[in-house]
N, C-alpha and C positions, 0 to 999 in steps of 0.2 A: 448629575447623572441623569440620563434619559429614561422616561419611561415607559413600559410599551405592556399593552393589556391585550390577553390570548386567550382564546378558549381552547379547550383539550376535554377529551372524555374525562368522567370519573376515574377511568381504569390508569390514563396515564396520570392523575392527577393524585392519585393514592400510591402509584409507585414512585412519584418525586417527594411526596411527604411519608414512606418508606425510608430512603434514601436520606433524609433527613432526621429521621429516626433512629437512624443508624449510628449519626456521628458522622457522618459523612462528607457532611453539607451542614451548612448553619442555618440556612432556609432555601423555601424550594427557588427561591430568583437564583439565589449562590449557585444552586443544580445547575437550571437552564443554562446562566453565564457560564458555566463550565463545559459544560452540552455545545454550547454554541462556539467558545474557544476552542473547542477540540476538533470539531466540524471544520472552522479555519485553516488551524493547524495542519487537517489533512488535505484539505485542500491545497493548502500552498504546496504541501510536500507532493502531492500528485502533479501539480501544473509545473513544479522543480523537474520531476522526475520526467516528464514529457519535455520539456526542452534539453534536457539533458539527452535521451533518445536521440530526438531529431537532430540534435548536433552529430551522435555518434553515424547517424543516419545521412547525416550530409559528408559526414569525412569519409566514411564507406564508399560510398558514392562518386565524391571528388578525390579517391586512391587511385583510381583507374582501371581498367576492363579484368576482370576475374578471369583466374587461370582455372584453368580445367584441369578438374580433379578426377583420380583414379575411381571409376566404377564404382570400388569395393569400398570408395572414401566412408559413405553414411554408416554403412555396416560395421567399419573397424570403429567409429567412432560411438556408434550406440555399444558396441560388444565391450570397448573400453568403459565405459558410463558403467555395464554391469554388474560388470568384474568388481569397478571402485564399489560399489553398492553391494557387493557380497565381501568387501573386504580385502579384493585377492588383490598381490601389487599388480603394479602398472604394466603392461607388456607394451611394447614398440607396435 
């Protein structure tokens, strides 16, 4: 395993050996590696979720010219959102 030497304030350096203190963690490197897996983790899932977009963002796109919608379209569409949100069934 590799090893890598960091410096951090006192403050974070007493809340990773907190965290250890806990039961948490078996020592504070355990912390960090876990810190730093989790950092990945979102990571992937954000760079997932942005090419997933742009896909939905290219078919939108390559669907063809958008039909025009009735005036009152945004308004029935937020006033439905409401409704759901206060509970009340769905109206047409």
């Amino acid at each position: 395993m590799a090893q890598m030497n960091i410096s951090i304030p006192d403050t974070l350096k007493g809340w990773a050996e907190s965290r250890v203190a806990e039961g948490r963690y078996s020592s504070t490197s355990d912390y960090v590696r876990d810190l730093i897996r989790r950092d990945e983790e979102r990571e992937t899932a954000r760079a997932h979720e942005i090419a997933r977009l742009r896909a939905a963002w290219d078919e939108g796109l390559a669907s063809g010219r958008a039909v025009d919608a009735p005036k009152d379209w945004a308004d029935r569409v937020i006033a439905r959102g409401e409704a759901r949100r206060r509970g009340e069934p769905d109206a047409a």
